[in-house]
Backbone as CSV, one residue per row, in Angstrom:
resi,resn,N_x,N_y,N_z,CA_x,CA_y,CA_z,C_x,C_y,C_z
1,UNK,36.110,233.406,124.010,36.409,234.245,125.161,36.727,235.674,124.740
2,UNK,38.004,235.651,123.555,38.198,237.444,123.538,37.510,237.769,122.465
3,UNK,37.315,236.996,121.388,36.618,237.074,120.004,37.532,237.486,119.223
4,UNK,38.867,237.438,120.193,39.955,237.935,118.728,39.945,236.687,117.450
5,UNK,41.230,237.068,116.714,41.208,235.945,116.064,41.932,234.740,116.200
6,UNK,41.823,233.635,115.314,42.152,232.070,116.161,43.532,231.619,114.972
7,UNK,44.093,230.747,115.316,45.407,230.793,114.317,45.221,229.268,114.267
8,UNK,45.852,228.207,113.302,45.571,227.195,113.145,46.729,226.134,113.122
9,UNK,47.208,225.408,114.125,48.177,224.798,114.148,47.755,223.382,113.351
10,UNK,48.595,223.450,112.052,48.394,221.904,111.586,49.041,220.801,112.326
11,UNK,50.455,221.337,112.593,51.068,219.721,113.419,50.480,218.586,114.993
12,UNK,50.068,220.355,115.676,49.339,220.083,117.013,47.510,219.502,116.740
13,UNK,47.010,220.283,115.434,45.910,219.836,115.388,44.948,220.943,116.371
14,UNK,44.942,222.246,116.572,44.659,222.986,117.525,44.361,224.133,117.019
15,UNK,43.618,224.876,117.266,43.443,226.328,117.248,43.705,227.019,118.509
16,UNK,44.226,228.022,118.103,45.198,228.459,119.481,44.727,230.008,119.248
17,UNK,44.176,230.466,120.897,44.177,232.285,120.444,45.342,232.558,121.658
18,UNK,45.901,233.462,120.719,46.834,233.842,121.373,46.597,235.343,123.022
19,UNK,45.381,235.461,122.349,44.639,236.810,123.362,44.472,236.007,124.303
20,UNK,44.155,234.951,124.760,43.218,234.004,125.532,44.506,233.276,126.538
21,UNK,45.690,233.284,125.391,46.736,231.816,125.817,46.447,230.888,125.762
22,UNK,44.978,230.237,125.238,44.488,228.600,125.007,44.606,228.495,123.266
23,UNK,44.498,227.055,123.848,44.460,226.200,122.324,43.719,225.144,122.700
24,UNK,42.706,225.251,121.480,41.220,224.514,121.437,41.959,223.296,120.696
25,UNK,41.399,221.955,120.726,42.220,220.953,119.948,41.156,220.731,118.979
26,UNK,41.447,219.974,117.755,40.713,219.271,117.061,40.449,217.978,116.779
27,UNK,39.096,217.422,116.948,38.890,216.214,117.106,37.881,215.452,115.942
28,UNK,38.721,214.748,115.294,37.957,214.004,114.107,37.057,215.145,113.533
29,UNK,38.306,216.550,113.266,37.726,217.477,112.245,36.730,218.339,113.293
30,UNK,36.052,218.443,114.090,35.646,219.188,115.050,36.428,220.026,116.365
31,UNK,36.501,221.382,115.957,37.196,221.976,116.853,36.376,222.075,117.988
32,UNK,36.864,221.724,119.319,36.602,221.771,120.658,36.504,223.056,121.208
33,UNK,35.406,224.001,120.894,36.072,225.160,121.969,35.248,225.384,123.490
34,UNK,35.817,224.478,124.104,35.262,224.318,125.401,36.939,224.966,126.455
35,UNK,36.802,225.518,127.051,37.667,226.206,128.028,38.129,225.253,128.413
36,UNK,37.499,224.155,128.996,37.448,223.185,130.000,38.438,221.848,129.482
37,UNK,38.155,222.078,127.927,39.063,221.255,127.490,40.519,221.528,126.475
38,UNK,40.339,222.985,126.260,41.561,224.255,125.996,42.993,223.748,126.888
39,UNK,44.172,223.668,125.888,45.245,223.830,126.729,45.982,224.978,126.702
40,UNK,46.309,225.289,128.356,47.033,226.370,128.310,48.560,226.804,127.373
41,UNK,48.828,227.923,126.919,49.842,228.347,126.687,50.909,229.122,127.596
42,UNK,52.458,228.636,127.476,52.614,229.614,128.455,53.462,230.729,127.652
């Protein structure tokens, strides 16, 4: 979405942009970056 950059949460398992407020999850090593499946930050 912003093309900033992405930060990498090991405990959550997530890449999170903070420009955006989402966090993409990771799944069996494949990061998800679908909006649709992004959780919000607040």
């Amino acid at each position: 979405m912003t093309r900033g950059p992405l930060t990498y949460d090991r405990t959550r398992q997530e890449l999170v942009s903070r420009g955006a407020k989402l966090a993409f999850p990771i799944r069996e090593g494949v990061p998800i970056m679908l909006v649709e499946d992004a959780r919000t930050l607040d």
